[in-house]
C-alpha positions in Angstrom: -24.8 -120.6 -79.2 -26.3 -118.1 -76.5 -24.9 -119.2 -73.2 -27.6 -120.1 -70.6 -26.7 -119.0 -66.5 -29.7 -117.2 -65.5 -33.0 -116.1 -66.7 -35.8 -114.0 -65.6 -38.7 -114.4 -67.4 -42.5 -114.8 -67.9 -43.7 -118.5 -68.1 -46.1 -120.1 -70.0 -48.1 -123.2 -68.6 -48.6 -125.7 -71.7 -50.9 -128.7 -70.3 -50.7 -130.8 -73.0 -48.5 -134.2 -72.6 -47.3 -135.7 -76.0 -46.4 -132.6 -77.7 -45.1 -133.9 -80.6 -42.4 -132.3 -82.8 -45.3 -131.9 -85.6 -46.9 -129.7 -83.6 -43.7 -127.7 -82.1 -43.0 -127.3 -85.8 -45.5 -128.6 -88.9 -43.2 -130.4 -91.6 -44.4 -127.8 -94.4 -42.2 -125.0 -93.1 -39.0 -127.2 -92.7 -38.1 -126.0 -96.3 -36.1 -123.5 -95.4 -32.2 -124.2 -95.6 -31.8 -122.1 -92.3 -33.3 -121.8 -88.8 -34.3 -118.0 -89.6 -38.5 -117.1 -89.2 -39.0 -120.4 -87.7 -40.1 -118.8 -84.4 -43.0 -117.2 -86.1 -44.4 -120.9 -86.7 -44.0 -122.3 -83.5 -47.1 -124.7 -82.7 -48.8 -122.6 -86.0 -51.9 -125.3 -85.1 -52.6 -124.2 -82.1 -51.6 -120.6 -82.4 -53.5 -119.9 -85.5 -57.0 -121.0 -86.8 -57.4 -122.0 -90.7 -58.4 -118.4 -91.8 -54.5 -117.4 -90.0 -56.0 -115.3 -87.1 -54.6 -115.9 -84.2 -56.8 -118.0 -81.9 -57.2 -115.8 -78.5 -57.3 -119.5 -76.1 -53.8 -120.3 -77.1 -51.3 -119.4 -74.4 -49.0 -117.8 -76.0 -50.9 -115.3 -78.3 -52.1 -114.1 -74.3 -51.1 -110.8 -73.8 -48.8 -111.8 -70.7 -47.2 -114.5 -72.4 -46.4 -113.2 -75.8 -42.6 -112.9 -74.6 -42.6 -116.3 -72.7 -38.7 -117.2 -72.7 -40.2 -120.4 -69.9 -42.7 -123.2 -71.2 -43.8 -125.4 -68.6 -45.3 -128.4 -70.1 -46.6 -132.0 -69.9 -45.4 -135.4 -69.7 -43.4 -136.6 -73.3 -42.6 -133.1 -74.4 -40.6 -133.0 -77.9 -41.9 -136.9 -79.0 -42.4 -138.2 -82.6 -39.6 -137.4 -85.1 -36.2 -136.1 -85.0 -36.6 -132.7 -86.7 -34.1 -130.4 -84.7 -36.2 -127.7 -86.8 -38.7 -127.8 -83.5 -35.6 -127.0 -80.8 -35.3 -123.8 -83.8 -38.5 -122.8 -83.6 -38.7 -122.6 -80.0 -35.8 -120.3 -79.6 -36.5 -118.6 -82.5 -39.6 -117.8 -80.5 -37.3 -116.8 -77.8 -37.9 -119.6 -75.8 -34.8 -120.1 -73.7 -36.1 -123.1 -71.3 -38.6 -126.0 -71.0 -39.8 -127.5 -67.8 -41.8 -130.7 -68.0 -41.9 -134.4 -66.4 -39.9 -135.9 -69.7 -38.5 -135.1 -73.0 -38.5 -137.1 -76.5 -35.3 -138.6 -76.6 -33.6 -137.0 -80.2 -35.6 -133.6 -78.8 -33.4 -133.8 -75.4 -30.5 -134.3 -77.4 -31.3 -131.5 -80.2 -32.6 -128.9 -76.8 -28.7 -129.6 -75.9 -26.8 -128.9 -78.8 -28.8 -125.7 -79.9 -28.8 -124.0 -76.0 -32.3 -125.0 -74.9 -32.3 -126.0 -71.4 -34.4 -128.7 -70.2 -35.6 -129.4 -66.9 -37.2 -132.5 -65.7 -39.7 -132.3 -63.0 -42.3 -135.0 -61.7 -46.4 -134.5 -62.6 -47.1 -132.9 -59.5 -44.9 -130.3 -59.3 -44.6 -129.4 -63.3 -48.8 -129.4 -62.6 -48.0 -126.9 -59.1 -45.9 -124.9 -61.3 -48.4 -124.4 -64.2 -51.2 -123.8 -61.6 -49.1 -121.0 -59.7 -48.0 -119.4 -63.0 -51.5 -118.5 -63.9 -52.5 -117.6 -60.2 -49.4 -115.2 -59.8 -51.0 -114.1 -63.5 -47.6 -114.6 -65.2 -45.3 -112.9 -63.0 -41.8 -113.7 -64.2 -39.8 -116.5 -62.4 -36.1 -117.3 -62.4 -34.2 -120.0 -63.6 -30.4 -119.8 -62.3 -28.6 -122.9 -63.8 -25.3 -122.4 -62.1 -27.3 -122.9 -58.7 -29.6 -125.3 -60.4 -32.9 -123.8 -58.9 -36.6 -122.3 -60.0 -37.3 -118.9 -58.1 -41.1 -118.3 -58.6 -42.8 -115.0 -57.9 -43.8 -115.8 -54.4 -40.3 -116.2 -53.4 -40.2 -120.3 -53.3 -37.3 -122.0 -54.9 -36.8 -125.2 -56.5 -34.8 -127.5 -56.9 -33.7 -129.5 -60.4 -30.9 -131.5 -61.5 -29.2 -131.1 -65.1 -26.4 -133.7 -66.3 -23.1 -132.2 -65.0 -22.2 -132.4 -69.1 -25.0 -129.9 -70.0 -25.3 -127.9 -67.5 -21.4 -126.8 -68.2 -21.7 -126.8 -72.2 -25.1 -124.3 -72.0 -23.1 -122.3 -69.6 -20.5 -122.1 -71.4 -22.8 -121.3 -74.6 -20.6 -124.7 -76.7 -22.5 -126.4 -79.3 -20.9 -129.0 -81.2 -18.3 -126.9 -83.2 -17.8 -125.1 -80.4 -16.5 -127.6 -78.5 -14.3 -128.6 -81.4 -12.3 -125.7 -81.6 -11.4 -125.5 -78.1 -9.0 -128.2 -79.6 -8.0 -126.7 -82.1 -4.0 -126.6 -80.9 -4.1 -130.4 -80.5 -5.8 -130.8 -83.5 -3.1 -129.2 -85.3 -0.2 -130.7 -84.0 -2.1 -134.2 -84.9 -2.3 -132.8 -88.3 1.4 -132.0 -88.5 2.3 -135.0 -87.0 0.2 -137.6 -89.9 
């Protein structure tokens, strides 16, 4: 897993509360048995129109957001089912951090394991923040997770709390088996011991 410290990078405002994992990820490309071209279907319903063009009022197929690594979004972001196929298709994407009032449950848990940071912000400020974004016209702002704080392009920080837990396994880049086999001595001495 890609560790998360610090990133610099263009955001994209997403004003839509109740993003649902559907439409992070439709079910009919969760066939694949791995996480690879996932990105390239990321919200494919509001990306694309039936006919596949891309539809020029979606955010990210703007010009100055095509390389988003920042989506700043609405209230209930990740809902609906458990898929962790939507965490894959937004880092596939190259999307490397969320900010938005709240999170699905399972999504939270899924952003975590797979090096997606999340940030929780109230309404107002995650509204500020889109509303600045697209009057600075995308300039990139900084996330720095070891000093827990937003740098936007006008020079104001912000601050955000992540659980002490996350912030030091997407530092540290640990998923699940990561984490594991920093054991791996007292693992083995268990072994030998049964």
């Amino acid at each position: 897993m890609q560790k998360f410290v610090r990133v610099h990078a263009v955001a994209a405002p997403l004003p839509l509360a109740n993003v649902d994992t559907d439409m992070i990820i439709p079910a009919r490309f969760m066939k694949a048995l791995t996480r690879d071209g996932l990105g390239a279907h990321l919200f494919e319903e509001l990306r694309f129109a039936p006919d596949g063009g891309e539809r020029d009022d979606f955010i990210l197929n703007r010009p100055a957001c095509r390389t988003a690594q920042i989506l700043i979004a609405d209230r209930n972001f990740g809902c609906g089912s458990s898929r962790e196929h939507a965490v894959w298709a937004l880092t596939g994407f190259g999307i490397r951090c969320v900010i938005a009032p709240s999170f699905g449950d399972i999504f939270a848990s899924n952003a975590r394991k797979n090096g997606l940071l999340l940030i929780r912000l109230p309404d107002a400020v995650c509204d500020r923040l889109r509303r600045e974004t697209e009057l600075a016209q995308f300039a990139p702002i900084g996330i720095d997770l070891e000093a827990q704080h937003i740098a936007l392009a006008s020079g104001e920080t912000i601050a955000f709390a992540v659980d002490a837990d996350d912030r030091r396994i997407l530092m540290q880049g640990l998923d699940d088996i990561g984490r594991t086999l920093r054991h791996t001595d007292a693992i083995a001495r268990f072994e030998a011991a049964a």
